[in-house]
C-alpha positions as CSV (number, residue, x, y, z in Angstrom):
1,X,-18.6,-15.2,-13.1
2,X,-16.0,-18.1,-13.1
3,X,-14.1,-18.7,-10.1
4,X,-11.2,-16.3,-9.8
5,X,-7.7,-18.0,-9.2
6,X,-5.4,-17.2,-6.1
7,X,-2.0,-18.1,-6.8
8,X,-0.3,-17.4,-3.2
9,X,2.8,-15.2,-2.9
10,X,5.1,-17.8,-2.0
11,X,4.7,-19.5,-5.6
12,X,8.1,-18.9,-7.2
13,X,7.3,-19.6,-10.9
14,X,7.3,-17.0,-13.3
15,X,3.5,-15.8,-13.6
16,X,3.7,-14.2,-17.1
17,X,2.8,-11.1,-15.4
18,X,4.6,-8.6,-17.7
19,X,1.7,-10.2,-20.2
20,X,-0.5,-8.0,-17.8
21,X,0.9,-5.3,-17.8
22,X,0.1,-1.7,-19.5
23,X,2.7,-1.0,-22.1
24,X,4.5,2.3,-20.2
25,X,4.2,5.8,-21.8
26,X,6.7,8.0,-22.6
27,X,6.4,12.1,-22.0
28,X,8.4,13.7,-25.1
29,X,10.9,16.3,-24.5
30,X,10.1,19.4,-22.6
31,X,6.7,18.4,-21.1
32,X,6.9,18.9,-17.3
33,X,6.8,15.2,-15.4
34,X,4.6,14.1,-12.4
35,X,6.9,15.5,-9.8
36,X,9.3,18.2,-11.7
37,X,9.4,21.3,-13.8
38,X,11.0,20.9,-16.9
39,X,14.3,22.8,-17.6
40,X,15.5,24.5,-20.6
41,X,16.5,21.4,-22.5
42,X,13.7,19.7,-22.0
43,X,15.7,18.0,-18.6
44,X,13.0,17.0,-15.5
45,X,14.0,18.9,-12.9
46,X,12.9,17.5,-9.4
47,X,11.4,19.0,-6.8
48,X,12.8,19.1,-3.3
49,X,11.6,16.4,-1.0
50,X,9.8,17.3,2.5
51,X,12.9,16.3,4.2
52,X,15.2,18.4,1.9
53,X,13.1,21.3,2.7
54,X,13.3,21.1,6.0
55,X,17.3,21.6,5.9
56,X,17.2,24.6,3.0
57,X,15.7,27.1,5.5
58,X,12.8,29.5,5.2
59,X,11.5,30.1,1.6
60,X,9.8,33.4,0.1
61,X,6.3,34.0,-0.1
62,X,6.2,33.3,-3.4
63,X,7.7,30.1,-2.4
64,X,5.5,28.7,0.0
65,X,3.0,26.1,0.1
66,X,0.0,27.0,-1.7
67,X,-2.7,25.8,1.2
68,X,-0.3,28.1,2.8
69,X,-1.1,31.3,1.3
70,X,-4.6,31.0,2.2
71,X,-7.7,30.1,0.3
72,X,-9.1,33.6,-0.2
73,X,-6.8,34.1,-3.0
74,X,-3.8,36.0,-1.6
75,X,-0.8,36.2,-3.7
76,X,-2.7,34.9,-6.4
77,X,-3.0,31.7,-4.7
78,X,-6.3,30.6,-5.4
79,X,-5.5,31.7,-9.2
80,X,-2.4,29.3,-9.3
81,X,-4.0,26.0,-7.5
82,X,-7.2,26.5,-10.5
83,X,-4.0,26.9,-12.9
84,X,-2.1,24.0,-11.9
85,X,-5.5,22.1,-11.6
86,X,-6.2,23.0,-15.1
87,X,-2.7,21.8,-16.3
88,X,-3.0,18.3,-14.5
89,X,-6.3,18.1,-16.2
90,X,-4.7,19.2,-19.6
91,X,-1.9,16.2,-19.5
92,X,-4.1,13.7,-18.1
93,X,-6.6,14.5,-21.5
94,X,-3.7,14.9,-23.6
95,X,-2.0,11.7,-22.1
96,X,1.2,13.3,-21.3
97,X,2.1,12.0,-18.5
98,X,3.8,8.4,-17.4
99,X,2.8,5.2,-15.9
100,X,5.9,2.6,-15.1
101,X,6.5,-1.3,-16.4
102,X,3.3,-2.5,-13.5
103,X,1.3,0.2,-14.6
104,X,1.6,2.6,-11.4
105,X,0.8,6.6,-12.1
106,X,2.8,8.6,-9.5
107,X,1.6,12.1,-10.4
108,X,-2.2,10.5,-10.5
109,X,-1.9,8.7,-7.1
110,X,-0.2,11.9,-5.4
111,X,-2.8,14.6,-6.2
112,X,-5.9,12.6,-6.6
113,X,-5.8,9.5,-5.2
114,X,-3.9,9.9,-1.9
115,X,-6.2,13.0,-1.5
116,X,-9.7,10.8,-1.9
117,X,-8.3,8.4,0.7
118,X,-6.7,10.8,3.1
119,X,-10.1,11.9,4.6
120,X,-10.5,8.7,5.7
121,X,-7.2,7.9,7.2
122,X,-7.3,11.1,9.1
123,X,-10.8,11.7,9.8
124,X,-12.7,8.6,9.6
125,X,-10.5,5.8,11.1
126,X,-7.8,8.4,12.8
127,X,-4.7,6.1,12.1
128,X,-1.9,6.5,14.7
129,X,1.0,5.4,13.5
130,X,4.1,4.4,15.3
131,X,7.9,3.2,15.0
132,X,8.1,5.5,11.0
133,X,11.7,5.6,11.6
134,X,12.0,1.8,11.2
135,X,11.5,2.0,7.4
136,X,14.3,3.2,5.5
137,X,14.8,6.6,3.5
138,X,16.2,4.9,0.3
139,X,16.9,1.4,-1.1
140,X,14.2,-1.6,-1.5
141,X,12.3,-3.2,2.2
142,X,9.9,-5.2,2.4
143,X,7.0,-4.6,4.8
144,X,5.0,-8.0,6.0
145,X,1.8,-6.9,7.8
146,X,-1.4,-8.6,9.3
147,X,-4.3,-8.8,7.0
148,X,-7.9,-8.3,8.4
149,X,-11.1,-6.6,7.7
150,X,-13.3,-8.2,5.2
151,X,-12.6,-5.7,2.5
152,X,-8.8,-4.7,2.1
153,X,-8.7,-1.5,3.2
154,X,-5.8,-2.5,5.6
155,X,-3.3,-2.7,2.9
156,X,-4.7,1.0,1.5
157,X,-4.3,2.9,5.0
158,X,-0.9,1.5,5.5
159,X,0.0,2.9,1.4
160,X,-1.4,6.3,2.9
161,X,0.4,5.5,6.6
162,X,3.9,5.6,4.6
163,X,3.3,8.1,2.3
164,X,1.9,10.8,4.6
165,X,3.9,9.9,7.9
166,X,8.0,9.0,6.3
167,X,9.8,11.8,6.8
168,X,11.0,10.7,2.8
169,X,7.4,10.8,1.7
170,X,8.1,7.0,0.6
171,X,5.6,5.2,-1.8
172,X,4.5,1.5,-0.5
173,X,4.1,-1.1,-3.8
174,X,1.6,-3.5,-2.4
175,X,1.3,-7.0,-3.3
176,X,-2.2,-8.1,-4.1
177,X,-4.1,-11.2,-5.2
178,X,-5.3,-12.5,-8.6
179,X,-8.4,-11.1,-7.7
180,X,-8.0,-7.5,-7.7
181,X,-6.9,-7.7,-11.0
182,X,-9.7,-9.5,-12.4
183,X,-12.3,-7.4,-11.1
184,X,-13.3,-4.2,-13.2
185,X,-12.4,-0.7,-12.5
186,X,-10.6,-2.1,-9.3
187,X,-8.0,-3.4,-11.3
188,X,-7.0,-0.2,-13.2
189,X,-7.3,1.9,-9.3
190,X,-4.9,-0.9,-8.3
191,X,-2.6,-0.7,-11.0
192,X,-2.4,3.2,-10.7
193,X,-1.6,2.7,-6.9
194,X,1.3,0.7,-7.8
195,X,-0.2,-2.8,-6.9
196,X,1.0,-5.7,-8.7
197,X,0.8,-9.5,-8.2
198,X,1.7,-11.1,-5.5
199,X,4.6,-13.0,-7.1
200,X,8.2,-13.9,-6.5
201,X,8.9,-12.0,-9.6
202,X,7.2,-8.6,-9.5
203,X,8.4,-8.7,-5.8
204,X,12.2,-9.0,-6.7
205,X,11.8,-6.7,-9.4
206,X,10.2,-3.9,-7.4
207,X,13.2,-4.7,-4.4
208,X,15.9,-4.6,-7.4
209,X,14.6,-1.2,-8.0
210,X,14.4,0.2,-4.8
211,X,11.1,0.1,-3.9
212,X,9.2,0.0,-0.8
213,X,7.2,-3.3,-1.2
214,X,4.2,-4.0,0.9
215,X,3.2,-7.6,1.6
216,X,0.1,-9.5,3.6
217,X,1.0,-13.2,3.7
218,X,-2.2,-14.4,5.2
219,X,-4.0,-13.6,2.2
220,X,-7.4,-14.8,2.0
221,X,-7.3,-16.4,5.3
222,X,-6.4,-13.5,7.4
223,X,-9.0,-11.0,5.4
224,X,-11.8,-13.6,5.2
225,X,-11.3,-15.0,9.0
226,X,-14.6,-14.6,11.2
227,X,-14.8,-12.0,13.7
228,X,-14.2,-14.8,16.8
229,X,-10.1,-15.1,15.4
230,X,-9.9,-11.6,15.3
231,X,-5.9,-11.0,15.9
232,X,-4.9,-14.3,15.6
233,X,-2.4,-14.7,12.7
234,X,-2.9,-17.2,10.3
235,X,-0.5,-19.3,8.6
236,X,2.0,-17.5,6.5
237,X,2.8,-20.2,3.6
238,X,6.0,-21.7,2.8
239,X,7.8,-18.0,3.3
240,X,8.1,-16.9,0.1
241,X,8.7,-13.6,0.9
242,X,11.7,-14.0,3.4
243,X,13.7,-15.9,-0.3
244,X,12.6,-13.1,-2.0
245,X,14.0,-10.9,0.6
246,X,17.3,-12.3,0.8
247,X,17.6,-12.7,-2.5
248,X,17.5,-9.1,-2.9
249,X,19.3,-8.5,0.3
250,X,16.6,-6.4,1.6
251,X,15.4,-6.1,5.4
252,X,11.8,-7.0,6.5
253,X,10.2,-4.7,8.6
254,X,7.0,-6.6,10.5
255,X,3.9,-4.5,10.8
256,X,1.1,-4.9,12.8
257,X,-2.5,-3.0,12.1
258,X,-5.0,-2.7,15.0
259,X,-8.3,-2.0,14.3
260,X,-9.0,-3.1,11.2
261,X,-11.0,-6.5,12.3
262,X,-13.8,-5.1,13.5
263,X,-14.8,-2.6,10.8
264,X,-16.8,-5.4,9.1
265,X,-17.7,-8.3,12.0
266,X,-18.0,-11.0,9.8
267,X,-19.9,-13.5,11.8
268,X,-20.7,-16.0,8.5
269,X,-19.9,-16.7,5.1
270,X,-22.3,-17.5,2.5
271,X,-20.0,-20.3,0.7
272,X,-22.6,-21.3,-1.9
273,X,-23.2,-18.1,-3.4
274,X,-19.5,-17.3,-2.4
275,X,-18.9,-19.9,-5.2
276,X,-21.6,-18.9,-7.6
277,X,-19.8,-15.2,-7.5
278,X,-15.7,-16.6,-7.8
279,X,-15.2,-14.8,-4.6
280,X,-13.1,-16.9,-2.0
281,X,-16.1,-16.0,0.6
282,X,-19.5,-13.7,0.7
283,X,-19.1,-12.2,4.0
284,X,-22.0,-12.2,6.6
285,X,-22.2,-9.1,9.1
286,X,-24.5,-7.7,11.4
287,X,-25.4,-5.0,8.6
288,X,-24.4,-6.5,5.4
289,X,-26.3,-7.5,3.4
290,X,-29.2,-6.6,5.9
291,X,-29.0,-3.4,5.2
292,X,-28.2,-3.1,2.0
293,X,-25.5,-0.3,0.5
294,X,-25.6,0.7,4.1
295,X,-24.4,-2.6,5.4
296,X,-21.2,-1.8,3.4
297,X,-20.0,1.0,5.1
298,X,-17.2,0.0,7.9
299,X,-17.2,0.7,11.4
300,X,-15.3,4.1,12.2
301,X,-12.7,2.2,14.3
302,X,-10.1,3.4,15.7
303,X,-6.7,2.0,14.0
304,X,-2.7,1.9,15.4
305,X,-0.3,1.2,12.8
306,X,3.0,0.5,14.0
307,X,6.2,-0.4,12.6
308,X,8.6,-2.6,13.8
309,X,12.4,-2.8,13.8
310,X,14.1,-4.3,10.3
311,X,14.7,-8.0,10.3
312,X,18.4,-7.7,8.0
313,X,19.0,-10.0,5.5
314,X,22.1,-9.1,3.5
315,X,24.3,-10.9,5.6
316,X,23.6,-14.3,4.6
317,X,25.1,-15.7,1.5
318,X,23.4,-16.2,-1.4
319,X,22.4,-20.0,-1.5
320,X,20.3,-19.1,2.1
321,X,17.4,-18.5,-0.1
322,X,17.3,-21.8,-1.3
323,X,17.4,-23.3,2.4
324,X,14.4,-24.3,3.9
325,X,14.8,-24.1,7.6
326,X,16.2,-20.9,7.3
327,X,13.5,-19.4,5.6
328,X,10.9,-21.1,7.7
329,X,13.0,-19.8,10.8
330,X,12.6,-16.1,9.9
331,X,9.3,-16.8,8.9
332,X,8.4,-17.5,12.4
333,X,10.7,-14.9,13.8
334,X,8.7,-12.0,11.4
335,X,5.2,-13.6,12.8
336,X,5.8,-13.9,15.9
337,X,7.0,-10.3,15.6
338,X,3.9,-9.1,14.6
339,X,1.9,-11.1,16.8
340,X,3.6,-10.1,19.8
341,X,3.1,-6.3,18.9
342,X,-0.6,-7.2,18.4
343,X,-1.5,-8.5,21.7
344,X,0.6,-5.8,23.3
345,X,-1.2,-3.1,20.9
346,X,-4.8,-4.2,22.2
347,X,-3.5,-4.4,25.8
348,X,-2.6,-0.7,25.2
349,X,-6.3,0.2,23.5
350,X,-9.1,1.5,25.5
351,X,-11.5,1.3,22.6
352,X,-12.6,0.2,19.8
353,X,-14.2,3.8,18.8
354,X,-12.2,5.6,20.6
């Protein structure tokens, strides 16, 4: 395999990504969308958000949730989750349903792949999370977390921490490396997530349109680190997000993961074969490869997730993203941020397991 490229996240030339990217389909009139029921001219019409129904009141049984209405079939409800599973099944063979410019499939990553990693966000690594409130219910953010963990699945709790825990049921866009997009099948799961480069462009794009953006500027260092630097941040580049971020005007909200560092204790890296593969390291645990498959299931950790206060950004003018002390100012100010909330985190954790 030739050696992958890793363009970091603070490049700010134009990457050609829209090259990459799946050409977007289009439903035609009167087909019902990923998250409405389609009128009587043809018009998408949305369904309420969990915070909207919290305000309308108490619905009807025929109303109600369908996990709800128990499983033994009540109400027809056992009739109506096979019907609706038969109807997501008929548009995703029929292709009538809709994937955006970068390639992400809402209706695809609500019902099917939220629900494959839910299990183990709830039951396998029992994420707390804490300070939810910090992220905002509408308009772009940007979310700069700690990256650990060998394998990324960091970046994939937090996606499921924010959809699952905001009030707004909010989607996170994550940035990821050239990598992931290299590698088969993972780069189509990706792009169905709603990952996309980890570019200047994509990034602004995604903020311009309101999106939630989720970014891990340690990259390769932070998730390939040995077990011995285990919560210590590593360097953060030359802050390309924070000029992103205030080009956009959109606050920064530091995040810090706990537990994700010791799910895979990587105490060497094979470089040689590392190289061989175009992988930035081979990890070396205590199970893997030893074991085999089995050395490649993680640790059941226990993780914390918590959010911290927005950093704002749309008071400076607009030349501040071209001015390099300010951005490497708030680039410190976001690390230090997380670091901070790190150390106190683990002062606060009794276990690793539990």
């Amino acid at each position: 395999m030739a050696d992958a490229k890793v363009i970091p996240f603070d490049d700010d030339r134009s990457r050609g990504s829209a090259a990459q990217r799946p050409a977007r389909r289009r439903g035609g009139a009167g087909r019902r969308g990923a998250l409405g029921e389609t009128g009587e001219m043809g018009e998408v019409q949305p369904l309420p958000s969990r915070a909207q129904a919290q305000h309308d009141g108490p619905v009807s049984r025929e109303e109600e949730p369908l996990e709800q209405q128990g499983a033994d079939g009540r109400d027809g409800g056992l009739e109506r989750r096979v019907a609706a599973g038969l109807a997501f099944l008929r548009r995703r063979l029929s292709g009538d349903y809709e994937v955006d410019d970068f390639g992400y499939d809402e209706e695809l990553t609500d019902q099917v792949l939220m629900s494959l990693l839910r299990p183990v966000y709830e039951k396998y690594f029992r994420v707390e999370v804490k300070g939810i409130e910090n992220i905002p219910a509408e308009g772009g953010a940007l979310i700069v977390a700690n990256h650990s963990g060998t394998l990324p699945l960091d970046g994939l709790m937090m996606q499921v921490a924010v959809h699952d825990q905001h009030p707004a049921g909010r989607h996170l866009r994550l940035l990821a490396a050239d990598l992931v997009f290299v590698l088969p099948v993972v780069n189509e799961l990706a792009r169905k997530l709603g990952h996309t480069l980890a570019c200047a462009e994509d990034a602004g794009r995604l903020l311009a349109q309101g999106e939630l953006v989720g970014v891990m500027p340690e990259g390769f260092k932070g998730i390939g680190k040995p077990f011995g630097e285990r919560y210590k941040l590593q360097r953060f580049g030359r802050g390309g997000f924070v000029s992103t971020a205030l080009r956009q005007g959109a606050p920064i909200i530091p995040c810090s993961i706990v537990g994700a560092e010791e799910i895979y204790p990587m105490i060497g890296n094979a470089k040689t074969l590392a190289r061989l593969l175009g992988f930035p390291y081979f990890p070396l645990t205590p199970t893997f490869p030893w074991l085999g498959p089995l050395g490649a299931i993680p640790l059941p950790t226990k993780w914390t997730i918590q959010f911290g206060e927005p950093i704002p950004t749309d008071g400076y003018p607009p030349e501040a993203a071209e001015d390099p002390m300010l951005m490497f100012n708030l680039t410190d100010q976001v690390r230090e941020q997380i670091q901070h909330t790190l150390y106190k985190l683990l002062v606060q954790r009794r276990s690793v397991f539990f």
